[in-house]
C-alpha positions in Angstrom: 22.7 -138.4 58.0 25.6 -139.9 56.0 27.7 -137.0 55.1 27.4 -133.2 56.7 28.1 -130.3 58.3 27.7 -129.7 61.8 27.7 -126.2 63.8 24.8 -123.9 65.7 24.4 -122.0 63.0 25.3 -123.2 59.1 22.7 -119.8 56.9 26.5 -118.7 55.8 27.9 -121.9 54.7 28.7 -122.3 51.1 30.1 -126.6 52.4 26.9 -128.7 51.0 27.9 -126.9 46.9 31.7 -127.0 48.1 30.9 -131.5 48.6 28.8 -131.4 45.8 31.8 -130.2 43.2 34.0 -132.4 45.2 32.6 -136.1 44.9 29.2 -137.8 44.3 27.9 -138.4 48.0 24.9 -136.7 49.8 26.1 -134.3 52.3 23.8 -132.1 54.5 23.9 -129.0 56.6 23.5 -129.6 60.2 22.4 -126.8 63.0 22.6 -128.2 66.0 21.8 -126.4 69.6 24.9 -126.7 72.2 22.7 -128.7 75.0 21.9 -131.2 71.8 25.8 -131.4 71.1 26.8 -134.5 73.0 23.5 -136.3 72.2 24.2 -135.9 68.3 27.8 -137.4 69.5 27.3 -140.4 71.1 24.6 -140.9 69.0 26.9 -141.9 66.0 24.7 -141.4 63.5 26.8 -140.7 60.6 29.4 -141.9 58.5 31.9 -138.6 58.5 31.2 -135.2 59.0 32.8 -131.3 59.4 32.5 -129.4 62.1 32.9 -125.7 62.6 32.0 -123.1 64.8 31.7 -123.2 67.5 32.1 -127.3 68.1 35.8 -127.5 67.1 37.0 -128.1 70.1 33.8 -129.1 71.9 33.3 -132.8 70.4 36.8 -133.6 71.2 35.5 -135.4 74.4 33.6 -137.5 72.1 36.1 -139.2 69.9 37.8 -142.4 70.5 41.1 -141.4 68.4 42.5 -138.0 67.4 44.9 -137.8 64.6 48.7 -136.1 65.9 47.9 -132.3 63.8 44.3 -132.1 65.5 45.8 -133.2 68.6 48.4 -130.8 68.7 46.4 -128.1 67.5 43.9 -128.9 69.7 40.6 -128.2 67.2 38.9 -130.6 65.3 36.9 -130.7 62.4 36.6 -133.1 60.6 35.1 -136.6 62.3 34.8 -140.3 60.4 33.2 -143.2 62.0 35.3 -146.0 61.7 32.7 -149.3 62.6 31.6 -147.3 65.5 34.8 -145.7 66.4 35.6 -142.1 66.2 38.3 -140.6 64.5 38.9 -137.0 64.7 41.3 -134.8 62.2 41.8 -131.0 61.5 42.1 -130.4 57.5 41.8 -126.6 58.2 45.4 -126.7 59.1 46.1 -128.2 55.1 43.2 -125.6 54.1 45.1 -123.0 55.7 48.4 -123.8 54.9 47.6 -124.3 51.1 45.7 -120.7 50.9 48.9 -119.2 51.4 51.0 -121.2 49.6 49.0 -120.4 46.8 48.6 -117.0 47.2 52.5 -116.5 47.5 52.2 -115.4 51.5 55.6 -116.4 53.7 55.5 -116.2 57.1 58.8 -117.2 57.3 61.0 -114.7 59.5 57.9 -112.5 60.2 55.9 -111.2 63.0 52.8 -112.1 62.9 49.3 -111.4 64.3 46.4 -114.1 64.8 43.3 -112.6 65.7 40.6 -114.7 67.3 41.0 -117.7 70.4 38.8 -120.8 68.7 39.6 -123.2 67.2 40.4 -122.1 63.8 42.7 -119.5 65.6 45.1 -122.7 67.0 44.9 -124.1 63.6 46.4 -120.8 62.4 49.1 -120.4 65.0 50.5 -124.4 64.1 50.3 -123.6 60.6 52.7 -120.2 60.9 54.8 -122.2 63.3 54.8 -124.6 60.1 56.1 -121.8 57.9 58.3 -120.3 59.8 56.6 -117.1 61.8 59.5 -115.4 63.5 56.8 -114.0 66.6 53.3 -115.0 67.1 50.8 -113.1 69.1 47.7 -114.1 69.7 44.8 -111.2 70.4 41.4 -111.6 71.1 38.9 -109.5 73.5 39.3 -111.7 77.1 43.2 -112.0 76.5 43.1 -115.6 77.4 44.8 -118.4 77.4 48.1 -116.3 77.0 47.0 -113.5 73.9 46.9 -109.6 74.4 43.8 -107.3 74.4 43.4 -105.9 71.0 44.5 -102.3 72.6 47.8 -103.8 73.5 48.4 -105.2 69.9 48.0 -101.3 68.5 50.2 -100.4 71.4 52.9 -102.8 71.1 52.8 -104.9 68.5 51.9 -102.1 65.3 55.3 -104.0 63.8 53.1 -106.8 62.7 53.8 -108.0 59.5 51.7 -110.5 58.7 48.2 -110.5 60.0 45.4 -113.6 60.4 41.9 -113.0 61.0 39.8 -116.3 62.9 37.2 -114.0 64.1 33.6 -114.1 62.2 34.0 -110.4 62.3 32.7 -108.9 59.0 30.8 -112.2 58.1 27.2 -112.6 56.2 25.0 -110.9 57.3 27.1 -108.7 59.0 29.4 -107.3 56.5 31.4 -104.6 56.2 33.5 -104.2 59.4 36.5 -105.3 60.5 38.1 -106.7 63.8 41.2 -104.1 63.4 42.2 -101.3 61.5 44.9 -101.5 59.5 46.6 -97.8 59.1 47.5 -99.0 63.1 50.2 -101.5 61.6 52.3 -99.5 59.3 54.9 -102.6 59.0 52.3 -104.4 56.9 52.8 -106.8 54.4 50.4 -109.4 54.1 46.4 -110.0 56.1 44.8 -113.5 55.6 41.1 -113.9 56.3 40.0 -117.1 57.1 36.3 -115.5 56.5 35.0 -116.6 52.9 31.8 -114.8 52.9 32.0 -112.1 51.6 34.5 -112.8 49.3 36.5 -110.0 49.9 35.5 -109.1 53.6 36.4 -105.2 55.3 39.7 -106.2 56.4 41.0 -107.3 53.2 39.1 -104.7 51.4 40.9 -102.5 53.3 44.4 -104.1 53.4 44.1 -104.2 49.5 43.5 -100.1 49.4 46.6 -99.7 51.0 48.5 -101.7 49.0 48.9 -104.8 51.2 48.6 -108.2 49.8 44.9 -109.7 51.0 43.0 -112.9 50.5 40.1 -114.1 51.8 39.1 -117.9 52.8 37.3 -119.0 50.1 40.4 -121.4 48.9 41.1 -122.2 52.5 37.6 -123.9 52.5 37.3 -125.6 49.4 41.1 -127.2 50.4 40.1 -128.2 53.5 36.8 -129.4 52.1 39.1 -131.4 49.7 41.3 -133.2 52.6 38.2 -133.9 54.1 36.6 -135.5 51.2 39.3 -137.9 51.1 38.9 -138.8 54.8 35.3 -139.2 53.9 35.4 -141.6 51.2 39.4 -142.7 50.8 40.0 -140.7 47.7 42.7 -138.6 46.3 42.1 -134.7 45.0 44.6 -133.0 43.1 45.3 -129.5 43.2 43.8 -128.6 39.8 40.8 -130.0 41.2 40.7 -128.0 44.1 41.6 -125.1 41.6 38.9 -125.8 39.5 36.2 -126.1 42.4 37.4 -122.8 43.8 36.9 -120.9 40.6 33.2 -122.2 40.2 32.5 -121.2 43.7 34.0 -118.3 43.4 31.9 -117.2 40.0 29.0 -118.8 41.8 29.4 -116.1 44.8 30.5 -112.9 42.8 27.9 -110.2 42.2 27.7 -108.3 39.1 27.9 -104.4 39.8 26.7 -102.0 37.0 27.2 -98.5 37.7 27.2 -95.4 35.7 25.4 -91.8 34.9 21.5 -92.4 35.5 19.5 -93.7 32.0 22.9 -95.2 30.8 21.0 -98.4 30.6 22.3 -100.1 33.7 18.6 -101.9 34.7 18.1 -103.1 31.3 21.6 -104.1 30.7 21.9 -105.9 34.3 18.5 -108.2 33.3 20.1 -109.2 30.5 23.3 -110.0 31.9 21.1 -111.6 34.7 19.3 -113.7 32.3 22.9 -115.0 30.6 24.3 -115.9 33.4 21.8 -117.5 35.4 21.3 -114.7 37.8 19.3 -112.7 40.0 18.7 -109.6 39.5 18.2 -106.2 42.0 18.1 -102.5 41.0 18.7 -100.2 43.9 16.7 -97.7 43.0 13.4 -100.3 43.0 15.0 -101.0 46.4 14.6 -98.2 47.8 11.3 -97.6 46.5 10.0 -100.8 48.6 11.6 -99.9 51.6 10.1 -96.6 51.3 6.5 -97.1 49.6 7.8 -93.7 47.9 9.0 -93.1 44.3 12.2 -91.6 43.9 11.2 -88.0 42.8 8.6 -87.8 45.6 11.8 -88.4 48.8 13.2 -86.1 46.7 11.0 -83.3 46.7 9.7 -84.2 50.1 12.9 -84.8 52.4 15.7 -82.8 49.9 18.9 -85.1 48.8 20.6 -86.0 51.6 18.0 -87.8 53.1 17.7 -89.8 49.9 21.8 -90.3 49.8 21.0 -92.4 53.7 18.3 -94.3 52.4 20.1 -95.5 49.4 23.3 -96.7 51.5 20.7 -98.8 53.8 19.7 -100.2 50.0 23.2 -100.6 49.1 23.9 -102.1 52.4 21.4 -104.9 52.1 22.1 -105.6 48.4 25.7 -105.9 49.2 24.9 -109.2 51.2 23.1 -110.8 48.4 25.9 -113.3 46.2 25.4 -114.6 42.7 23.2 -111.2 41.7 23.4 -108.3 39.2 23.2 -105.6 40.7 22.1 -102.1 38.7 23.3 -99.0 40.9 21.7 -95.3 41.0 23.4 -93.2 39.6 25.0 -91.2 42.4 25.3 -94.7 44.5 29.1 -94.2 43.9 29.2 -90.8 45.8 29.5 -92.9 49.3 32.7 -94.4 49.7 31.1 -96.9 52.0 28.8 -98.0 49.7 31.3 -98.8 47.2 33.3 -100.3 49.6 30.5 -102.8 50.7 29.8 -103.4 46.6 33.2 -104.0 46.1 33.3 -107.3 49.1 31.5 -109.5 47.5 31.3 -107.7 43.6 32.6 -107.1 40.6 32.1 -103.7 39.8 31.4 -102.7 35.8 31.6 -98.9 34.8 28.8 -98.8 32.1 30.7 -95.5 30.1 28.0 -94.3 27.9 28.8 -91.3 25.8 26.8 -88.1 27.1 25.4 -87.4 23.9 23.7 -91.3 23.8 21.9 -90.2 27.6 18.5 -88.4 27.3 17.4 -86.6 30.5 13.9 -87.6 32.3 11.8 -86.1 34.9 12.0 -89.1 36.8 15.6 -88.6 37.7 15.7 -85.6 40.3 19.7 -85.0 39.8 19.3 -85.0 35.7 16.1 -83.9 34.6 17.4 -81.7 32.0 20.6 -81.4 29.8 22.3 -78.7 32.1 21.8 -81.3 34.6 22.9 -83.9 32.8 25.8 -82.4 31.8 27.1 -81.3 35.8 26.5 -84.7 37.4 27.9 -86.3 34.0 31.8 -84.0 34.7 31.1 -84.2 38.5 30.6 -88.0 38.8 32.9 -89.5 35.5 35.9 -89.7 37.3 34.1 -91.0 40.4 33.0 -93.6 37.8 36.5 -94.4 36.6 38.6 -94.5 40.1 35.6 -97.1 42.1 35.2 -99.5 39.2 37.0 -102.8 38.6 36.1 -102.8 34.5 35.0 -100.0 32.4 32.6 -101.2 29.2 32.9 -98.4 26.2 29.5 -99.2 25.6 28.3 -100.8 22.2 25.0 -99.9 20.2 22.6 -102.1 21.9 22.3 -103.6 25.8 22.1 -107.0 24.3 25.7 -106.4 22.7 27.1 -105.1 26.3 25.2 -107.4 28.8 26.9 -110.1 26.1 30.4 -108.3 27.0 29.9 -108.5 30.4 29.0 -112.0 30.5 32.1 -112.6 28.5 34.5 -110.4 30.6 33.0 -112.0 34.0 33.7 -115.8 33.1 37.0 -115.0 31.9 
């Protein structure tokens, strides 16, 4: 291996396409067990590579120089070979520090909370010492190494201002939960997630419903990706580079969400848009058909709606995780908050408004079979519709005209 990515376990990691954008070089992924660790290390078979978890602080022993921010951090991630030699850096601390920069987030003069005791967790508490942080508490389960059981940061520290997440909690595959709950820290103002995938994991889904400023740490790893690279290969990478690689990753990890009243047109649109954008494609209702082996009217008329309403959020669930898809919704989908909520992590959600008079009832939709039917669901679910989604489409004449709008809309 030239150029790579070590950690036990790299199904999550977006790094190889992060390199790829970044410079011509081959870089590779890298699973390695922990008993293999020091073998792969003294081996020295490789020209640079990143480490994450859980080997930040583990190859340490294995380096013959450390650079003065990894050393007083005490984490490492980022290794060249020098002729044999070792040379260890942290460019998560730049990666860090630039993701709030960017995103306008001070810790200057605040309190603030770092969730989490690896290594990115010491990277985060140097780079708010960096900028400022008034009070820093660290908080993780064992309460080690001087941090406070996460009971103890709801009992007395619920003044936290500023809030940073270095737990994997709420990472692929296990989305949609979150390490604390936010309504505990009235105070506020700010949560950074160094978790990039989803995009928009639980805790800042949530921070963002209440009104609290919230990124995730997609930017954080294409910049430290970027220091890196230059480590790698002696290079420089501006920041509209970095900007500009962030924004194609970002596009290449956004789902497509098309929701709206059932035979609106949301498969036939979503394959199109699909098709445009170079896109999968998943319907939720053919989803739930597989995991069943049962149409749709048949769990309707055998096990009544509610049951049907859990066995779409299990759909919902799993197509939540997928990245780069279109998804197309059943039309009462949106009537689970926590469905949209998990749609909403890693998607764009897109409101397909068609005009009740353009929707023709079926017999294969159980909830709108005829026009009276229709015509409940359509004044029961339309402002559903328009609170949950991110962009409404006033839909045109034909679904190649809209899936063309969408397209348009999403690479804005």
């Amino acid at each position: 291996m030239k150029y790579g990515c070590i950690a036990e376990k790299l199904g999550h990691s977006f790094s190889k396409e992060i390199h790829s954008y970044l410079a011509d070089y081959p870089y590779e992924l890298c699973e390695i067990a922990p008993d293999k660790l020091g073998e792969f290390m003294r081996a020295k078979d490789f020209l640079a590579i990143n480490v994450t978890i859980p080997y930040k602080q583990d190859v340490i022993p294995y380096l013959d120089e450390i650079s003065e921010t990894a050393k007083s951090i005490g984490a490492v991630n980022t290794v060249v070979n020098k002729n044999g030699r070792l040379y260890g850096y942290n460019t998560d601390f730049f990666g860090m520090k630039t993701l709030m920069l960017t995103n306008g987030i001070s810790p200057s003069g605040k309190k603030a909370l770092v969730l989490g005791s690896g290594g990115t967790s010491k990277t985060a508490v140097a780079v708010l010492e960096d900028m400022g942080a008034v009070e820093i508490i660290k908080v993780s389960r064992t309460a080690r190494d001087g941090a406070v059981t996460y009971e103890d940061a709801y009992a007395k520290h619920s003044d936290a201002e500023l809030i940073v997440n270095t737990t994997p909690v709420g990472m692929y595959p296990n989305i949609g939960v979150a390490p604390v709950e936010i309504d505990r820290f009235p105070r506020l103002e700010a949560v950074v997630d160094a978790v990039y995938n989803p995009l928009r994991s639980r805790l800042v889904s949530d921070a963002l419903e209440k009104g609290v400023k919230a990124v995730g740490g997609l930017y954080m790893l294409v910049a430290q990706a970027a220091r890196a690279c230059e480590l790698f290969i002696d290079t420089e990478i501006s920041a509209e580079k970095i900007s500009r690689v962030f924004q194609i990753m970002y596009k290449r990890t956004e789902n497509v969400v098309l929701i709206g009243m059932p035979a609106s047109g949301k498969s036939t649109v979503g394959k199109l848009v699909a098709e445009k954008l170079g896109m999968s494609f998943k319907d939720s209702d053919e989803e739930i058909v597989r995991m069943t082996g049962k149409a749709i009217p048949d769990i309707f008329a055998e096990s009544g709606e509610a049951e049907f309403r859990k066995i779409e959020a299990e759909a919902i669930k799993k197509l939540s995780a997928e990245k780069n898809t279109v998804i197309a919704t059943g039309g009462g989908a949106i009537l689970n908050p926590e469905s949209v909520r998990l749609l909403r992590e890693n998607g764009r959600i897109y409101f397909l408004d068609r005009p009740l008079e353009w929707i023709i009832p079926t017999d294969d939709r159980p909830t709108a079979s005829s026009r009276d039917a229709l015509e409940k669901r359509y004044e029961e679910r339309y402002p559903i519709y328009s609170s949950v989604c991110d962009v409404r489409v006033k839909t045109l004449e034909t679904a190649e005209e809209n899936a063309e709008w969408i397209k348009e809309d999403f690479l804005k």
